[in-house]
N, C-alpha and C positions, 0 to 999 in steps of 0.2 A: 504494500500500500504506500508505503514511504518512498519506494524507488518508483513508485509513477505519479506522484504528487510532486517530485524532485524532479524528474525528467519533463513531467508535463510543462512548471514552472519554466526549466532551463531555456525545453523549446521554445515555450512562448515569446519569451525575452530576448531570445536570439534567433534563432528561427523566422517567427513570422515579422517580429520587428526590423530583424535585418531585410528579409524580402520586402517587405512595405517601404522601406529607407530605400533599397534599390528601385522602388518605381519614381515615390516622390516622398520631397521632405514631410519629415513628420514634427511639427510644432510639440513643444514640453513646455509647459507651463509652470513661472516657479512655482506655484503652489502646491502643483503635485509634486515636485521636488521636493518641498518643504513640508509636506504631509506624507506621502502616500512611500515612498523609498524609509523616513523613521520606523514605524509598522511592518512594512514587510523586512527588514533587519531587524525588528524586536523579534518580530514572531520567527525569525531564523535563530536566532541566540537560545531564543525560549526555550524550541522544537530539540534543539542539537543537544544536550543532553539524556533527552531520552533516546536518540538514537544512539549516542555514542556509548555511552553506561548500561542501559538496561537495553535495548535496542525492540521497547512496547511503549508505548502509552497506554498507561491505565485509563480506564473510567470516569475519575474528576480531572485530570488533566485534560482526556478530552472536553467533559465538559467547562474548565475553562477554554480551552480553544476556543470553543465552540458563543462561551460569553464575551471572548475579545473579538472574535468576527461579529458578532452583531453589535459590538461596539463599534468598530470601524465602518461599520456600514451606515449606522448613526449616525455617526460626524461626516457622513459623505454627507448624507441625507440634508440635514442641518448647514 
């Protein structure tokens, strides 16, 4: 589950981003710089010890995950 939440993210970001950049530029806006890059580095710091040590996520971690994404999606919202 982790190697294709990993891989899926990796493609995303380089993959389809890189092909859309090869058609035409693509605008970044600092605010998603300045919001949306903190969050997805938190949520990678967060994640990487459970891979790295236990290599599971339990039950209430995932249900924090699960409360930090509906947070981020809040402040999108907002």
């Amino acid at each position: 589950a982790f190697g294709n939440l990993i891989g899926s993210n990796i493609f995303n970001i380089l993959g389809i981003i890189g092909v859309t950049a090869l058609v035409t530029d693509i605008p970044v806006l600092e605010a998603t710089l300045d919001f949306d890059v903190y969050w997805m580095l938190g949520i990678s710091v967060l994640v990487l010890p459970f891979m790295i040590y236990r290599r599971q996520v339990r039950r209430i971690e995932g249900v924090i995950l699960l409360a930090l994404y509906i947070t981020y999606i809040a402040f999108l919202i907002i």
